[in-house]
C-alpha positions as CSV (number, residue, x, y, z in Angstrom):
1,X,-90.7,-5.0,-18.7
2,X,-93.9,-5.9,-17.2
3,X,-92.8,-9.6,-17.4
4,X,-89.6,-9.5,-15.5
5,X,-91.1,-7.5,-13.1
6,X,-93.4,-10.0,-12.1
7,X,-91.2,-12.8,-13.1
8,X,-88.6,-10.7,-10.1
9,X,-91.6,-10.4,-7.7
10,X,-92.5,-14.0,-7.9
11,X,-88.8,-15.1,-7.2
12,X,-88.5,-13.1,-3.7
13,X,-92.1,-13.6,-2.5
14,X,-92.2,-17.6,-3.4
15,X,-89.9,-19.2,-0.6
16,X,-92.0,-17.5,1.8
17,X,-95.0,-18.9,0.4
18,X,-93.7,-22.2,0.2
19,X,-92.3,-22.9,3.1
20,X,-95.1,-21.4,4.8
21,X,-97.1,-24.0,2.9
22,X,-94.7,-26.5,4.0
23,X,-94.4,-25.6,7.7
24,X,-98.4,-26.3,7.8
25,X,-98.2,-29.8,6.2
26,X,-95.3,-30.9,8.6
27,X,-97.0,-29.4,11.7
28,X,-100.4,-31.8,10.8
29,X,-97.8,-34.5,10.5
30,X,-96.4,-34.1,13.5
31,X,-100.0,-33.5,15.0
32,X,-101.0,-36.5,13.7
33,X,-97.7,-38.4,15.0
34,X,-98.2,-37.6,19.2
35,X,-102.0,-38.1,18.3
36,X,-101.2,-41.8,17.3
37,X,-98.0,-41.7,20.0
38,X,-100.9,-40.4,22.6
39,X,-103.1,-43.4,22.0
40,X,-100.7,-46.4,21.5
41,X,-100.6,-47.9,24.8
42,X,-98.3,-50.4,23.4
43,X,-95.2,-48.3,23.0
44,X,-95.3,-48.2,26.7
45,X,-94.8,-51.6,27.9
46,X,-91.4,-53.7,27.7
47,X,-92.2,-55.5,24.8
48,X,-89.9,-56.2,21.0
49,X,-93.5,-54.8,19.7
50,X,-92.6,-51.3,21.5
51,X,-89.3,-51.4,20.4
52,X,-90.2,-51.7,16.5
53,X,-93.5,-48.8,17.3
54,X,-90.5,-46.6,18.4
55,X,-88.3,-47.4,15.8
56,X,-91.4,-46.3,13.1
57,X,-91.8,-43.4,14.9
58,X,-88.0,-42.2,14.8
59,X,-87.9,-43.0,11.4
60,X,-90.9,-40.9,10.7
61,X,-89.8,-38.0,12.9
62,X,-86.1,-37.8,10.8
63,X,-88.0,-38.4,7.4
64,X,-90.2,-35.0,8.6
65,X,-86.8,-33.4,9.2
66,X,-85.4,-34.7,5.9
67,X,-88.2,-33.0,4.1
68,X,-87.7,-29.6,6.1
69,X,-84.2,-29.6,5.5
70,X,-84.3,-30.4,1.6
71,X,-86.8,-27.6,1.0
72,X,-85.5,-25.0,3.1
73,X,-82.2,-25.2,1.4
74,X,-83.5,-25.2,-2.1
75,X,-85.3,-21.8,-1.6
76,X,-82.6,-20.6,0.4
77,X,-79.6,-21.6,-2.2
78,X,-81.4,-21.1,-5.1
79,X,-83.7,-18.8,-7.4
80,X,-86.6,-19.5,-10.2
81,X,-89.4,-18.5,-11.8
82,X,-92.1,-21.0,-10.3
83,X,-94.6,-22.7,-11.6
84,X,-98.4,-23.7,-10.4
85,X,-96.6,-27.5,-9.7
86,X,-94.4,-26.2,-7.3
87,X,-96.9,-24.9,-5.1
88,X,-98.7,-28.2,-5.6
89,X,-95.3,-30.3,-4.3
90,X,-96.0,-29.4,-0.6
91,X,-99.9,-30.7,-0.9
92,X,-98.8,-33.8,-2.5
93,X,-95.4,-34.6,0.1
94,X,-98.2,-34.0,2.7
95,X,-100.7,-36.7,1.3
96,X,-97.9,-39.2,1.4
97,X,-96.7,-38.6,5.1
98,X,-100.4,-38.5,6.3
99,X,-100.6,-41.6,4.4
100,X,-97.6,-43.0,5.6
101,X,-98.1,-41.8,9.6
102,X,-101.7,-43.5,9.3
103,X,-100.0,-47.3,8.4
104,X,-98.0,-46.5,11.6
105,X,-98.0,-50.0,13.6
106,X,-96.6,-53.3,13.4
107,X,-99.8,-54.5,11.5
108,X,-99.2,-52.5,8.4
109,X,-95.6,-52.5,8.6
110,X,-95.1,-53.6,4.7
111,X,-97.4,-51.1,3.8
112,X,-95.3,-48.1,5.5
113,X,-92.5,-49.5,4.1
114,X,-93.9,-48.9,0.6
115,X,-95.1,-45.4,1.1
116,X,-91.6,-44.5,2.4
117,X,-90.3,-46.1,-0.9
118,X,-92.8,-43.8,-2.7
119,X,-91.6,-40.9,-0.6
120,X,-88.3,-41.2,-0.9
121,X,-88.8,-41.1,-4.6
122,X,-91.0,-37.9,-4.4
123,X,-88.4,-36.1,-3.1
124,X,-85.6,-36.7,-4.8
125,X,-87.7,-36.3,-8.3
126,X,-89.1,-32.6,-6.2
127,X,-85.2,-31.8,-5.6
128,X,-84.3,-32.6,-9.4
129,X,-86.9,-30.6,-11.0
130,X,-86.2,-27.5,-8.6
131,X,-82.2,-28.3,-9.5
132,X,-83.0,-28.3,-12.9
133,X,-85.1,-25.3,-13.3
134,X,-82.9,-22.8,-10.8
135,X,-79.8,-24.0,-13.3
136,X,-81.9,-22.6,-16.4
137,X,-82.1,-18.7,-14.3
138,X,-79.3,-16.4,-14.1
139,X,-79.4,-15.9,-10.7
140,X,-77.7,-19.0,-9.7
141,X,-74.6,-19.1,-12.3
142,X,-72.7,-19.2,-9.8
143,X,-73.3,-21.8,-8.4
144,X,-74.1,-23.8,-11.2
145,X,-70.7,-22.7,-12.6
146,X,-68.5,-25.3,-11.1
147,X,-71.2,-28.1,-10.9
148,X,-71.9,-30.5,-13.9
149,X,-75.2,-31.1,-14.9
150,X,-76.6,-34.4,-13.7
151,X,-76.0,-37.8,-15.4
152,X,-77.8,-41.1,-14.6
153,X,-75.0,-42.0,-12.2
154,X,-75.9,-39.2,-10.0
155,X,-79.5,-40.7,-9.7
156,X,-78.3,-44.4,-9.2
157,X,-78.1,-44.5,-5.3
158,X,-81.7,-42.8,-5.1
159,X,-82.9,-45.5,-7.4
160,X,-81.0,-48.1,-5.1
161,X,-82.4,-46.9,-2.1
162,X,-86.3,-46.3,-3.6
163,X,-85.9,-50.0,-5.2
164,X,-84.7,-51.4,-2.1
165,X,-87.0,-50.2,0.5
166,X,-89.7,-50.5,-1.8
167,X,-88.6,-54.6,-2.2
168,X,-88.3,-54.6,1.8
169,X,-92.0,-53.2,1.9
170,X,-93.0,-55.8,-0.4
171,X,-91.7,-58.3,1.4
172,X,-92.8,-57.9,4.9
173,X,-96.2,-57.0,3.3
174,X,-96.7,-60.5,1.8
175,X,-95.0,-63.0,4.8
176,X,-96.6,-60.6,7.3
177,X,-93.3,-60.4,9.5
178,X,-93.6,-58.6,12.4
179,X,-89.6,-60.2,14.0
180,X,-86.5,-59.9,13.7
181,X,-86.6,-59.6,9.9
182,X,-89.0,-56.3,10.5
183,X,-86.6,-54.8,13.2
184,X,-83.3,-55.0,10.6
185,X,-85.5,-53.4,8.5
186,X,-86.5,-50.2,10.1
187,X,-82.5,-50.1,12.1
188,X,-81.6,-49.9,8.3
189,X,-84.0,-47.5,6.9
190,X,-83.6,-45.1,10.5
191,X,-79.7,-45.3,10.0
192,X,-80.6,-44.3,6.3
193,X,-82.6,-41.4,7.2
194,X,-80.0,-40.1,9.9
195,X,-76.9,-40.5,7.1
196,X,-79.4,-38.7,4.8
197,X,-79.5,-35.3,7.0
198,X,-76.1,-35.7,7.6
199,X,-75.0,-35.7,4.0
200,X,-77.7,-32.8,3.4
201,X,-75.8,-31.0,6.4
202,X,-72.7,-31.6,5.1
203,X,-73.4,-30.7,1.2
204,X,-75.1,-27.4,2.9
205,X,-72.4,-26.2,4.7
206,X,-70.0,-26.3,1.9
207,X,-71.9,-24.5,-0.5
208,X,-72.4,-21.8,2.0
209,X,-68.6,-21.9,2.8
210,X,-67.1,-23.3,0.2
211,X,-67.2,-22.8,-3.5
């Protein structure tokens, strides 16, 4: 009795903890985006340099919301017993954004690229093992009742995108190109990002009002 008790009283008390955990690490990130947007003198001239330093920096800003969005609804749809790893998920999706945010710039474009790649992968893997786990409890049969388990399908457009900006990281990291090539690029992954939190709104709003 003693277990479920606890079990119970770790189950309501845990979103709050994590997304106050979470809310911390986004608000540095964010700090540390106007501190680099504060100091860039760059992004404020007419130049195709500006236009890619924006381009980063909308990316970033939607990839900040992505996160948000994608954790808030997985403690607000769903319940589990958690574990010491998911308090750890928020330090570690913090260590890549600071990560990421620091290679802001044309110069390390490649580089950001990468860590995006990495990022992108982080979350989805985050979102799979929370998935997984809240289908295991109870609480959630209902929802769980009409949705199949996943299958390596579901995964293969997460692996495309990982793969692919991953390759595009690669690639501008060893030719060094800062053009046109660059720009595509980061239209691509922003577009990406944006259809992302749209799909995410989308899925969100008919679980709450659908099935």
């Amino acid at each position: 009795m003693a277990d479920n008790q606890t079990s119970r009283r770790a189950k309501v008390n845990f979103p709050t903890v994590l997304l106050t955990l979470l809310s911390i690490v986004q608000a540095l990130a964010v700090e540390l985006m106007w501190t680099y947007l504060s100091t860039q003198t760059d992004l404020y001239s007419w130049s195709f340099i500006a236009v890619l330093g924006w381009l980063q920096l909308g990316a970033n800003l939607m990839g900040i919301l992505l996160l948000w969005l994608i954790y808030s609804d997985l403690v607000l749809r769903f319940s589990w017993v958690p574990r010491t790893i998911d308090a750890i998920f928020p330090f570690l999706v913090g260590i890549l954004e600071f990560a990421q945010i620091s290679t802001l710039g044309s110069e390390q474009i490649g580089l950001w690229f990468m860590l995006l790649s990495i990022l992108f992968a982080a979350m989805a893997w985050i979102s799979q093992t929370t998935k997984k786990r809240a289908r295991q409890d109870d609480d959630n049969r209902d929802f769980f009742a009409n949705v199949s388990p996943a299958t390596g399908r579901d995964y293969a457009m997460s692996i495309f995108l990982v793969v692919l900006l991953l390759l595009v990281g690669v690639g501008l990291w060893l030719s060094e190109n800062r053009g046109w090539w660059a720009f595509t690029a980061l239209l691509v992954a922003t577009t990406m990002l944006a259809n992302q939190i749209r799909l995410n709104h989308a899925f969100t709003q008919r679980s709450y009002h659908g099935a």
